[in-house]
C-alpha positions as CSV (number, residue, x, y, z in Angstrom):
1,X,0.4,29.9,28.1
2,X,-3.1,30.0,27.8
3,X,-3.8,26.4,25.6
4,X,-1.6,24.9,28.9
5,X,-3.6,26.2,30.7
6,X,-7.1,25.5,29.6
7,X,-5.7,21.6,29.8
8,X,-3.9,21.7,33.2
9,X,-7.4,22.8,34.6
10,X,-8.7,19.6,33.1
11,X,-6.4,17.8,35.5
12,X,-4.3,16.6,33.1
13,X,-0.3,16.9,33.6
14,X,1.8,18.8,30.7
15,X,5.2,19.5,30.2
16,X,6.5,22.3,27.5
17,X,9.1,21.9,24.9
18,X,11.1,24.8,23.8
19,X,13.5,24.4,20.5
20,X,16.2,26.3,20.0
21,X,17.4,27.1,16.0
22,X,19.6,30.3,17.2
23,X,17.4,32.3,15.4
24,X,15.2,33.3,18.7
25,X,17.1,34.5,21.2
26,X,14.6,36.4,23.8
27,X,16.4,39.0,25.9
28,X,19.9,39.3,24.0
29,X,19.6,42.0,22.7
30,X,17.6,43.7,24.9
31,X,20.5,43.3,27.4
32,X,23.0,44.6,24.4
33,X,21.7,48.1,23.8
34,X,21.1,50.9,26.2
35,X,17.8,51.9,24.8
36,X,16.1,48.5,25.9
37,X,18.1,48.1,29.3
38,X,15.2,49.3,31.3
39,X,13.3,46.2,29.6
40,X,13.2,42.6,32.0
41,X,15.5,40.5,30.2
42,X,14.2,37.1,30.4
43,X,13.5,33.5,28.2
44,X,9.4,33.9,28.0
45,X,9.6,30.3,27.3
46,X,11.0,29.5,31.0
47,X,9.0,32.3,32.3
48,X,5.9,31.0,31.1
49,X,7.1,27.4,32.6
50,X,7.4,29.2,36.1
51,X,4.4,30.6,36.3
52,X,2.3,27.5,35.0
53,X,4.5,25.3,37.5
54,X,5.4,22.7,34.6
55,X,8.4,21.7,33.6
56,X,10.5,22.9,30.4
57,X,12.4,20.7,28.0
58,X,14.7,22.9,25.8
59,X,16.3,21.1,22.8
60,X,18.4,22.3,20.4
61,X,17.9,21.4,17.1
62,X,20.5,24.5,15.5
63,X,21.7,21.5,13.2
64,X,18.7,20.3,12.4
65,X,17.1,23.1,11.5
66,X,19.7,24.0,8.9
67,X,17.9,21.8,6.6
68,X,14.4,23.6,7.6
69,X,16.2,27.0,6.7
70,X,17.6,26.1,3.0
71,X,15.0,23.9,2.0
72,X,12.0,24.8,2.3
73,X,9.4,22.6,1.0
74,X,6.5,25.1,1.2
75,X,9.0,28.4,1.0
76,X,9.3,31.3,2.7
77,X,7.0,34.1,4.0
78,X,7.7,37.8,3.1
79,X,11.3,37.4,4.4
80,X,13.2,34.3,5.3
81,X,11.0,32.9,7.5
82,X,10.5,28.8,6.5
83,X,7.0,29.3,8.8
84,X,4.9,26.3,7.4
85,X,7.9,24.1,7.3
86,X,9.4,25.3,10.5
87,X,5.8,24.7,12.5
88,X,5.5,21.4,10.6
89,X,9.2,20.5,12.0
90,X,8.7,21.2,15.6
91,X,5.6,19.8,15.6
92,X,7.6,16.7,14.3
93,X,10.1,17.1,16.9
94,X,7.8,17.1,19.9
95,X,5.9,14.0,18.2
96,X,9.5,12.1,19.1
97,X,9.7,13.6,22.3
98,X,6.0,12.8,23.0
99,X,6.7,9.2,22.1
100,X,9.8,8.5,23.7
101,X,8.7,9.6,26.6
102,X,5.6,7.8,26.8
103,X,3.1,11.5,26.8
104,X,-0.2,10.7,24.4
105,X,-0.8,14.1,22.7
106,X,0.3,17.4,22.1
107,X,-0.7,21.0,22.4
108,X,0.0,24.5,21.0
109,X,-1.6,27.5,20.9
110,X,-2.1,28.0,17.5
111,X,-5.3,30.1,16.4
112,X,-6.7,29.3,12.7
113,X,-6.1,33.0,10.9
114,X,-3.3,34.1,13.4
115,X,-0.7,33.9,10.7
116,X,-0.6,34.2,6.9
117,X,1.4,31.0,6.3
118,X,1.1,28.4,9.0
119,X,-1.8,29.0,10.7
120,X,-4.2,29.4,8.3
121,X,-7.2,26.3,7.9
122,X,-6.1,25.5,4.8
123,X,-2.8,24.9,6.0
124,X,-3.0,22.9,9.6
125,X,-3.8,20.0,8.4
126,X,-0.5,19.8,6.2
127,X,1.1,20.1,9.9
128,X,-0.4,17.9,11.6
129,X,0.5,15.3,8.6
130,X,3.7,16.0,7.5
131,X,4.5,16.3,11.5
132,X,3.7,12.6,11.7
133,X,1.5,14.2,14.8
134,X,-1.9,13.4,12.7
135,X,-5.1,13.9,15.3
136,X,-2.7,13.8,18.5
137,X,-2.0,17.7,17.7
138,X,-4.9,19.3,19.2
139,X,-5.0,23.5,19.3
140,X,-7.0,24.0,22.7
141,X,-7.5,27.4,21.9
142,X,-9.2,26.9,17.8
143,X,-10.2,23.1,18.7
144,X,-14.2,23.8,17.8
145,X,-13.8,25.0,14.1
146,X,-11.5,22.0,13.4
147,X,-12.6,18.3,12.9
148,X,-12.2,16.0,16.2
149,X,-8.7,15.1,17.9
150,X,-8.2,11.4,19.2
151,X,-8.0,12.8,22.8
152,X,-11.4,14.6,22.2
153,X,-12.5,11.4,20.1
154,X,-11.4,9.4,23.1
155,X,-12.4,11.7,26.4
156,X,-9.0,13.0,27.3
157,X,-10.0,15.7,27.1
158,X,-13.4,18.1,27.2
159,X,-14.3,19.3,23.8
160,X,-16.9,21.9,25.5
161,X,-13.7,23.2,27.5
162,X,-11.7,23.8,24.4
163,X,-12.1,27.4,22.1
164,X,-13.2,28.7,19.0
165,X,-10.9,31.8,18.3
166,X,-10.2,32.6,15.3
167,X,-8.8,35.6,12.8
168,X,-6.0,37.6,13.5
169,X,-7.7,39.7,16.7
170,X,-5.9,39.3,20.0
171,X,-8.7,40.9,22.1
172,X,-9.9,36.7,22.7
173,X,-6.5,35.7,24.2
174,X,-5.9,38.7,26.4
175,X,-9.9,38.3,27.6
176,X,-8.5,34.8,28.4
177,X,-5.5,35.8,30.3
178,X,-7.3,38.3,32.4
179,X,-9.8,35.4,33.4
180,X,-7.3,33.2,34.2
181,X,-5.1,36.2,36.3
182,X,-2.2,36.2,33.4
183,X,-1.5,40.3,33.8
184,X,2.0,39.8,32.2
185,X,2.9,37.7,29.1
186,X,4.8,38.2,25.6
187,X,3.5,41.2,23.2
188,X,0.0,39.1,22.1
189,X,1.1,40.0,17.9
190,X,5.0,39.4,18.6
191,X,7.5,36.8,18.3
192,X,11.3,36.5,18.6
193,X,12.3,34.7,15.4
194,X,14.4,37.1,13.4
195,X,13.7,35.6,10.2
196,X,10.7,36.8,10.2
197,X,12.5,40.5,10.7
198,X,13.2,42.2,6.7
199,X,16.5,43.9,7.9
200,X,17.8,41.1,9.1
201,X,16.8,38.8,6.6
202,X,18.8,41.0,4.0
203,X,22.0,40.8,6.3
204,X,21.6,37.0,6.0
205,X,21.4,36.5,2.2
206,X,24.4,39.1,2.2
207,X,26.3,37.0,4.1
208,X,25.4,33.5,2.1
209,X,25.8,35.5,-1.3
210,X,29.6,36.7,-0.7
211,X,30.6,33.8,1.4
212,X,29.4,31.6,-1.5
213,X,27.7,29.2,0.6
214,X,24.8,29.4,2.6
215,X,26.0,27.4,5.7
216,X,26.2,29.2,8.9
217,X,27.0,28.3,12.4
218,X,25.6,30.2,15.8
219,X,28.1,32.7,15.8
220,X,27.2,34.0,12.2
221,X,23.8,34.3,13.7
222,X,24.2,36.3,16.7
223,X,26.9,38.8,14.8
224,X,23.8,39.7,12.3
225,X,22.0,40.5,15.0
226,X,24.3,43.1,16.7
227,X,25.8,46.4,15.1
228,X,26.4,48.5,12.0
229,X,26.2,46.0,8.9
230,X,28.5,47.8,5.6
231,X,29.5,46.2,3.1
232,X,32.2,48.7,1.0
233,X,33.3,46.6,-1.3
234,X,32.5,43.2,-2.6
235,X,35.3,41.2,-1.1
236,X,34.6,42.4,2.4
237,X,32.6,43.9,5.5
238,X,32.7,46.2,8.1
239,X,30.6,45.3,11.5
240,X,30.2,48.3,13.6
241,X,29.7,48.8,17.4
242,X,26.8,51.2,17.9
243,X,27.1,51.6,21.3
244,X,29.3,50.5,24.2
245,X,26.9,47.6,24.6
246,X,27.5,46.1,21.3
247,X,31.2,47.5,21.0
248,X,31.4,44.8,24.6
249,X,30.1,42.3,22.4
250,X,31.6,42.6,20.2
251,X,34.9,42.3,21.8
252,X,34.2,38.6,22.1
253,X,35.0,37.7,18.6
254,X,38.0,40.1,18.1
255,X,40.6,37.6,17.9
256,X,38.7,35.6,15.7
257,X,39.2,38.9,13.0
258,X,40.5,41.6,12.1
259,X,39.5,44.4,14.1
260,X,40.4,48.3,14.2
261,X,39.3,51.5,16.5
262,X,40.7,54.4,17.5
263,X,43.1,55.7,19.9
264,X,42.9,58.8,20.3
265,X,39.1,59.5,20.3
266,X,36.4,57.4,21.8
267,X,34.7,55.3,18.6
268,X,33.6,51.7,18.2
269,X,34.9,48.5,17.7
270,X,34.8,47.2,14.2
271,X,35.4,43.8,12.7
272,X,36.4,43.3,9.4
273,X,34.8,40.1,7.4
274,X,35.7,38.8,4.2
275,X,39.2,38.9,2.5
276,X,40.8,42.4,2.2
277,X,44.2,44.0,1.1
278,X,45.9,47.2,2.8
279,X,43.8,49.6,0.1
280,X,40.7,48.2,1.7
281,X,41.8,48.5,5.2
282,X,42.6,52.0,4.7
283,X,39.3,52.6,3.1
284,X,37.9,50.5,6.4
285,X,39.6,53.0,9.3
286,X,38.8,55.8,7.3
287,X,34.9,54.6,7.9
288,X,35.6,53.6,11.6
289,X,36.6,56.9,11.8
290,X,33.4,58.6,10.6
291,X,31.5,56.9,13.3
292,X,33.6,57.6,16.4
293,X,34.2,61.3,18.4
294,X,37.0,62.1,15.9
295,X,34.4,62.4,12.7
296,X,35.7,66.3,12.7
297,X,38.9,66.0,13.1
298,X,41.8,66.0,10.2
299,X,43.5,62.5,11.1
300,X,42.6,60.0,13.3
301,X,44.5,57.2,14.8
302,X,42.9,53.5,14.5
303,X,44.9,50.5,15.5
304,X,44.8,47.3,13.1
305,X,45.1,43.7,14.8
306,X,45.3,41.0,12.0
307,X,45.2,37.4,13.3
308,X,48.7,37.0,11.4
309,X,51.0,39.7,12.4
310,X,51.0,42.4,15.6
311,X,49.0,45.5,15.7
312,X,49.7,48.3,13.9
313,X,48.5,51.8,13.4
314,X,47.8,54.1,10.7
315,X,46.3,57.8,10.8
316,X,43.1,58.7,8.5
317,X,41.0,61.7,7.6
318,X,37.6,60.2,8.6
319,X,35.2,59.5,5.5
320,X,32.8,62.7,5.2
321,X,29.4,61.1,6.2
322,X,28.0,62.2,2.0
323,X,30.6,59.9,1.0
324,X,29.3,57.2,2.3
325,X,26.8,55.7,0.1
326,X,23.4,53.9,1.4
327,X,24.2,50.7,-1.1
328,X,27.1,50.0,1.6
329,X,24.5,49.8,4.2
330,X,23.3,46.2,4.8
């Protein structure tokens, strides 16, 4: 928002790409759960188009960025987060874009010392190579402690106009916002890519570990995001509606697994992933019992739908909550 911005009020006309990998999806959850529903669910990304009065390109690049996600050339961060390659490919991406349709430079609003892998001084450079981008990436907001750009080099743009922040502070940018009248914008330290997130990151390498491959597709992506994560036994896991807001959404991949819940108490939906036998259904509704309004009671009814034969229903005595150990918990 605010390196369009200090270019737009040179007069020049920019336009704002916004990738999608599946792995940032502003709002969903937030619209999920109850605790965040009193929070504006919105794509910051088109938000921050609106109120700049540009126009927003997103691409999906979920295939692409497959590549990005296993093979990291410079690693990962303190979780699964591909950061340097991930900037370096986006960077790449919007070099296409730039070129194909006929725009001479591009701009993001990184800050040198903002973040511990890609936005560090030592590291920028390798960006703005391996991007293909070279001195057509200019970073309005940090241009003055890095060498020239060709649209400085060339008058484009104002070098004097452009910033020197720098370090990990915030208290520059939001100075800038309230100069330019920008009194609502994203959390300043935040972000929405949840491979940056340590709990979620473990839920992923779960997943890759016991599936014995470490392809994924969009669905896999959104499911780690949403509900209770255990994982039992080896051979399978349980997925756990925490609320009504997950148990509805649950409810949209039911037929795609094997599911259970109760019938006579109110309790959550749960999906079953993996390959399992009767023993280790039992040992499934006796957990899905544990977690619904029937925890107390003696038996509980819970209703099995397998994609290969009609439902059925057993009666449990609901796992004491001791007996279930934290090494199940993903």
């Amino acid at each position: 928002m605010l390196a369009t911005k200090v270019i737009i009020d040179q007069g020049i006309h920019v336009e704002g790409i916004n990738f999608f990998t599946g792995f940032c999806v502003e709002g969903h959850t937030h619209a999920i759960r109850n605790k965040d529903r009193k929070r504006e669910k919105r794509n910051n990304s088109l938000w921050v188009a609106e109120q700049l009065g540009i126009k927003l390109h997103i691409i999906d690049v979920i295939e692409e960025y497959k590549d990005v996600l296993l093979n990291p050339k410079h690693g990962y961060g303190a979780n699964m987060n591909p950061c340097l390659d991930c900037k370096g490919f986006m960077v790449g991406k919007a070099r296409e874009w730039m070129e194909e349709n006929g725009f001479d430079f591009i701009i993001t609003g990184e800050v040198i010392g903002q973040r511990p892998m890609s936005q560090r001084k030592q590291t920028m450079p390798i960006i703005a190579e391996e991007s293909g981008a070279h001195d057509r990436l200019l970073r309005p907001l940090c241009a003055q402690n890095l060498p020239l750009t060709l649209p400085e080099r060339e008058g484009w743009v104002d070098r004097e106009a452009m910033l020197d922040f720098s370090g990990r502070s915030r208290k520059p940018q939001m100075a800038l916002a309230e100069k330019f009248n920008f009194d609502d914008y994203a959390q300043p330290a935040g972000g929405c890519c949840f491979l940056t997130d340590a709990a979620y990151s473990i839920k992923l390498k779960d997943m890759w570990t016991h599936r014995g491959t470490r392809d994924y597709e969009l669905d896999d992506i959104m499911m780690l995001k949403v509900g209770r994560h255990l994982r039992p036994r080896p051979n399978f896991k349980i997925i756990i509606g925490r609320e009504d807001g997950e148990n509805r959404f649950l409810e949209g991949y039911r037929k795609l697994f094997t599911h259970l819940r109760a019938t006579d108490h109110n309790g959550p939906l749960a999906l079953l992933d993996g390959s399992f036998d009767d023993d280790d259904i039992q040992l499934a509704a006796r957990i899905v019992a544990r977690y619904g309004q029937g925890r107390d009671a003696k038996k509980v009814d819970i209703e099995i739908k397998q994609q290969d034969r009609e439902a059925y229903q057993i009666s449990v005595q609901p796992m004491p909550n001791e007996e279930i150990p934290k090494t199940w918990m993903i």
